[in-house]
N, C-alpha and C positions, 0 to 999 in steps of 0.2 A: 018440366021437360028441358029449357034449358038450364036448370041443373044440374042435368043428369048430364046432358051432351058436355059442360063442363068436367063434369068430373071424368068421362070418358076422356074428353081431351088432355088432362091431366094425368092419366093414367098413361097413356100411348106416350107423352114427351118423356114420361119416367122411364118407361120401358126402353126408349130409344138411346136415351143417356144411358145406362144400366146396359145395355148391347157396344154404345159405341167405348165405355169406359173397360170392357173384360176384354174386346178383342183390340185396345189401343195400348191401354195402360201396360201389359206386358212388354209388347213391342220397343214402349221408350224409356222402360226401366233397361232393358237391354243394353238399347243404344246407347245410353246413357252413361251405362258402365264398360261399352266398350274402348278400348283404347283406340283412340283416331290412329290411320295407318299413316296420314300426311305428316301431319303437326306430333313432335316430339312430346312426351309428357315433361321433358325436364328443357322444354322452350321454356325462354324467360329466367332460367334460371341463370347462375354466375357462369355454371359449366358450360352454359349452351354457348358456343362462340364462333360459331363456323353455319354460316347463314345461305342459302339458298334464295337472289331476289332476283326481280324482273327487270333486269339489268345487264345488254349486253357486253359491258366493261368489263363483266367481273366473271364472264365464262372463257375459259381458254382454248387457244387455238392453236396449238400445238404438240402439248402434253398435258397429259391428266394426271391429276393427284388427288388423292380420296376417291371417296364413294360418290361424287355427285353425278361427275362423269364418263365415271369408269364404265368402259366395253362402249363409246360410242361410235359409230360409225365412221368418222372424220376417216381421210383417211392421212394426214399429217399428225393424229394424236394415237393412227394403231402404227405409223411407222414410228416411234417413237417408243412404246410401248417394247417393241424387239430392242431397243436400244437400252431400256430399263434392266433386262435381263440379263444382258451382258456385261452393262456394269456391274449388276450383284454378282456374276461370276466372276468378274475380274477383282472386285473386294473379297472373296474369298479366299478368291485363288493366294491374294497378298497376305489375309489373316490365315491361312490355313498353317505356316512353319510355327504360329503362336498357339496354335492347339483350339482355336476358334474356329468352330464351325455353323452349316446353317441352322440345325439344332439349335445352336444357343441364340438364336437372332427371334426364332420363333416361340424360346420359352422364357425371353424376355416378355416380347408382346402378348402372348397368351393371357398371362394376369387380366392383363391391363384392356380385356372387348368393352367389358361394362362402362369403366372410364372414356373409351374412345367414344361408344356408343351415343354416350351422352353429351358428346360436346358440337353435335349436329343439330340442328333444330328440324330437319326431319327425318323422316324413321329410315333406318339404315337396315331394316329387317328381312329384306330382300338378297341381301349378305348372309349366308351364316356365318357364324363362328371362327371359321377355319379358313372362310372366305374374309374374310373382314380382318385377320392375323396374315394370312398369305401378300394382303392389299397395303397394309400397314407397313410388312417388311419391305416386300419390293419398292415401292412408293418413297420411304422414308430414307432409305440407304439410298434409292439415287439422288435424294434432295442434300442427303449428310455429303457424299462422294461431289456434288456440284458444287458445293460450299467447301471442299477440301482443293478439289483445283482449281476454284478461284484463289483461295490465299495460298496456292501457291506448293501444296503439299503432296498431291500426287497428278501425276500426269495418265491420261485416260481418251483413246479416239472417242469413246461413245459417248463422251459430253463436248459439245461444241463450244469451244473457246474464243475463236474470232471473231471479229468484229462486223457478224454474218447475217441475213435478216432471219437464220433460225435462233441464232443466240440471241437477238433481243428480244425475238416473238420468245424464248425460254423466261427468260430475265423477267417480263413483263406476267408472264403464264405464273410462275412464281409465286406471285405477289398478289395473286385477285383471289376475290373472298371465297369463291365459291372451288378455290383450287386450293386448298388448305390441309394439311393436316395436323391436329394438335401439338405442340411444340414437347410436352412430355415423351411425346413420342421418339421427333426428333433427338430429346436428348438420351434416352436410353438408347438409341441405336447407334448414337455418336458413342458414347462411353463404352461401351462392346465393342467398339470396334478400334476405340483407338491405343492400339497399339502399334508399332512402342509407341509409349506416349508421345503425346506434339507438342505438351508443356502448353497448353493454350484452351481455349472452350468451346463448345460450339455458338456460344455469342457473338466470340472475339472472332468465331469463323463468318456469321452472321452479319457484323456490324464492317467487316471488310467487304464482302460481298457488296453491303448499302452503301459504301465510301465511292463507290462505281455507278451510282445511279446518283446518286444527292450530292452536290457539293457542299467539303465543311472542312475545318479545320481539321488538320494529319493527326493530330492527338484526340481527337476528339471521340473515338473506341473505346482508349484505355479509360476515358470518365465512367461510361456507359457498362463495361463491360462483365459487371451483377447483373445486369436486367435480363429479365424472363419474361418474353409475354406467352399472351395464350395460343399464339402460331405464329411466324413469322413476318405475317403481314400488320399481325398485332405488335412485334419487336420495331417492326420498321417505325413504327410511329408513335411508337413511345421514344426511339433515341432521336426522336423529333422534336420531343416534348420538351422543352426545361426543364430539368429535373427530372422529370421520369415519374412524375406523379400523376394518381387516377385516381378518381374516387370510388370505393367500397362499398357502394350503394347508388341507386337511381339519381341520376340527377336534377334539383331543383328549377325548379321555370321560372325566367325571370322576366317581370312584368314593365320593367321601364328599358329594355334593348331598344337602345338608337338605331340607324340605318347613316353610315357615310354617302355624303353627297359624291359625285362622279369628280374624279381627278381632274376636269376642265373646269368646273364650279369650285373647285376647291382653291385651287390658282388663280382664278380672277378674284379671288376672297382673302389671296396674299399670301397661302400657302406655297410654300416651297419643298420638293420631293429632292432626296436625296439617297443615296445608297447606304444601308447600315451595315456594319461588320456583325455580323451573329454568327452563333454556331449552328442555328438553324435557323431558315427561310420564314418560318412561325413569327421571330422575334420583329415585332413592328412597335416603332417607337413615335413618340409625339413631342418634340422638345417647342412647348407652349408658349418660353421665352422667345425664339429664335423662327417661330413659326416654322418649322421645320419637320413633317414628316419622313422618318428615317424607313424605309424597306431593304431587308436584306435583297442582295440581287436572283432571281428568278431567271431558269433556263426554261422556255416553254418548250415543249415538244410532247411527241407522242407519248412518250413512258411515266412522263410526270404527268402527263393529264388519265394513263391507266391509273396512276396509283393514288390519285387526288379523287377520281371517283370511287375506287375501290376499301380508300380510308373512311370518305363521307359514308358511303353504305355499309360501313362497318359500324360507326357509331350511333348509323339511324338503329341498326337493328340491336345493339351489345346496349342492355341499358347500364352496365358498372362502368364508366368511363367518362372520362371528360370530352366533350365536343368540341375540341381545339380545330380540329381541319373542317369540319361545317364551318363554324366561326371563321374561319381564315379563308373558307371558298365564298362565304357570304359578303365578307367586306372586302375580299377583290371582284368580284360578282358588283360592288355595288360602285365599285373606285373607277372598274373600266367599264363605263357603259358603251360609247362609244368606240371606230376604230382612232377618232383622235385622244380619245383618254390614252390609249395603248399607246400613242404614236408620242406622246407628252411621256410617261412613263420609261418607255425604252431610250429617249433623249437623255433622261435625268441618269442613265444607267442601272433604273431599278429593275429592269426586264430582259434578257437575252433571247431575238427571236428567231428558235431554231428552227425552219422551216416550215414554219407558220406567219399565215397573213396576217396582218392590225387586226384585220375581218373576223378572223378563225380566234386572236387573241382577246376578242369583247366578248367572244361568245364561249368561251374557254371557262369561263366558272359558271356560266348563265344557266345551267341544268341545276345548279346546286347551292345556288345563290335566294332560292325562292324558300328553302325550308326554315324554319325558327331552330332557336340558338337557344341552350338553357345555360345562365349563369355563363356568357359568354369572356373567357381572358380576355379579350380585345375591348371588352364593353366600357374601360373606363379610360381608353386612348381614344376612344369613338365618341365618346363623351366631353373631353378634352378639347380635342378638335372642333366638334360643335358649337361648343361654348368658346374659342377662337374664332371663331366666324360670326358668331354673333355678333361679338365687342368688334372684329373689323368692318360691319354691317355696321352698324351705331356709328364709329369713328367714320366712314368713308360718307353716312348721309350727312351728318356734321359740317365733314371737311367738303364737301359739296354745297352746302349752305353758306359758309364763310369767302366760298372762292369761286360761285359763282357770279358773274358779270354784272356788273353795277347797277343797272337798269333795270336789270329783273329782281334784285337784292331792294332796290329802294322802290321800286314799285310793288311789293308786297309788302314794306312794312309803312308805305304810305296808306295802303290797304286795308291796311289792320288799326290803323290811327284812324283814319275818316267812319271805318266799322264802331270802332271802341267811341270817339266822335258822338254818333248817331245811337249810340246806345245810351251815350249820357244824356244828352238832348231828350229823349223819350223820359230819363228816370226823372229828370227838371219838372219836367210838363205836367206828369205826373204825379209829382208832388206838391204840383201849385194847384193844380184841380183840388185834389182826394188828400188833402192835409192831415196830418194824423190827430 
């Protein structure tokens, strides 16, 4: 009998597997093959480069570029939006005597949906076609046209020039990740349209533009001015780069990253902070001999702190790239912890503080200071330093033993005599007992 009720029971659990598997297993072969509607297929990829995070830095508040936030409600980025279309009228009106028209703006981009599609990391499918070419043109010619009267080339009411809180809140809009559009883009719609020619690039239009926001040497374009990154906000921070190098692939984790102690501990350690000449803010130096950390001078304010966060969350997300501005928000994250680090920092001239408190300047990298670093460029200035501090740790308990006060100096190695003393004493005793 109970074999039977066994094999009963053994039947019904097969049956029940055998029900739950014909009406599951279709379901999650499905699911399985379907294309997620969020996450791009070609996320993760080289192409993907224009990111979507949970980051209010890197969403704009004035105007809209791309697909992230196009048609949203604001009503500062739909009054702006009528201002987009007036530019692109007025750029025609000026190509129109060159035999350019909207026609050619539109079947430049046409090619190129697939290309743009993919350099979003989520699905832009909500766009058609036609919608997603129409976004591109208007979008792209006012970003080319704001970069032409910046350096200077055409003069235009419906781009704000002065030095107004919409031109910064642009300036700033500009520049954050999620207000992007792919730089290919940018640059065919530059090259269509410039006529007659301006004898110059859209880099060189690009890298003036950045000469207004970053302080650096006046020559410092023409080095730069071959680079292409994958959008503008990716350009800005490669002519940040020395050299303009980025690696080709994911980058490696590295397992012995230091951590700098805070600018007040580093100074009682005998460090000395000084202002460095660089061509970019990046170049931080450690001269070992002279105990001398060199930092180029920093302007703190609102727009450098948009685009310091809008850099770091670009290279959390972009994995082909080096981590240079992580690296550099982490070890000033770690330099200024306090508001007297900052207040030591901006004495020595390595700081300029532009309407920001000590208060507001220790907490200025502190969001971005907690993430890890791979294969970080600073790692072996950081390194430097440490091992600097060490040898002046060593030397100053030394030179603290040599100089402190007589009484305490010979009553410790009277201490150690009377010790050493009674040690012998004991090994005497011991050996007149227990004789070998």
């Amino acid at each position: 009998m109970d074999n039977n009720q066994g094999v009963h029971q053994t039947t019904a659990d097969q049956h029940v597997i055998e029900v739950i598997e014909q009406t599951l297993l279709p379901s999650m072969l499905i699911d399985m093959e379907a294309v997620p509607e969020l996450l791009k297929e070609s996320a993760g990829e080289s192409s993907c480069c224009i990111f979507n995070v949970p980051q209010e830095a890197c969403r704009p508040l004035v105007i809209s570029i791309g697909p992230y936030h196009h048609g949203e409600p604001q009503l500062q980025l739909q009054m702006l939006e009528v201002h987009k279309w007036r530019c692109l009228r007025a750029l025609l009106g000026r190509l129109q005597p060159h035999g350019i028209h909207l026609k050619d703006l539109i079947n430049v981009m046409a090619p190129k949906e697939k290309m743009i599609r993919q350099c979003y990391s989520e699905s832009t499918d909500n766009f058609s076609g036609s919608d997603l070419v129409k976004m591109m043109v208007l979008d792209g010619c006012y970003v080319v046209e704001f970069l032409r009267q910046i350096a200077g080339y055409v003069q235009s009411d419906d781009i704000p020039s002065n030095n107004s809180y919409m031109y910064i809140s642009l300036v700033r809009d500009l520049l954050r990740l999620e207000n992007q559009v792919p730089y290919f883009v940018l640059e065919d719609l530059f090259e269509t349209t410039n006529v007659p020619k301006e004898m110059t690039s859209l880099t060189i239009l690009a890298l003036k533009f950045f000469d207004g926001i970053v302080e650096r040497p006046v020559r410092f374009s023409v080095r730069y001015s071959n680079f292409r990154g994958m959008h503008l906000l990716d350009l800005l921070r490669l002519s940040l780069i020395t050299g303009g190098q980025q690696n080709i692939g994911p980058a490696e984790k590295s397992s012995s990253y230091e951590l700098i102690s805070s600018a007040s501990k580093l100074n009682q350690a005998g460090i000395a902070f000084a202002r460095g000449e660089a061509s970019t803010f990046l170049e931080i130096t450690f001269d070992s001999k002279a105990g001398i950390l060199q930092i180029p001078k920093l302007r703190i304010n609102d727009t450098l702190q948009c685009i310091l966060h809008n850099m770091v969350a670009f290279e959390r997300c972009f994995l082909y790239c080096d981590k240079h501005f992580t690296a550099y928000a982490m070890f000033m994250g770690s330099l200024i912890d306090t508001a007297n680090d900052a207040q030591l920092l901006c004495d020595h001239g390595v700081m300029w503080n532009d309407g920001v408190s000590k208060k507001g300047i220790a907490s200025f990298f502190r969001d971005d200071a907690i993430w890890d670093v791979s294969e970080s460029y600073l790692e072996s200035e950081i390194a430097r330093v440490n091992s600097y501090v060490r040898r002046q740790q060593i030397r100053v308990f030394f030179t603290q033993l040599i100089y402190t006060p007589c009484r305490y100096t010979w009553s410790t190695i009277a201490a150690v005599l009377m010790l050493t003393g009674a040690i012998q004493t004991v090994y005497t005793v011991l050996q007149y007992y227990h004789p070998r």
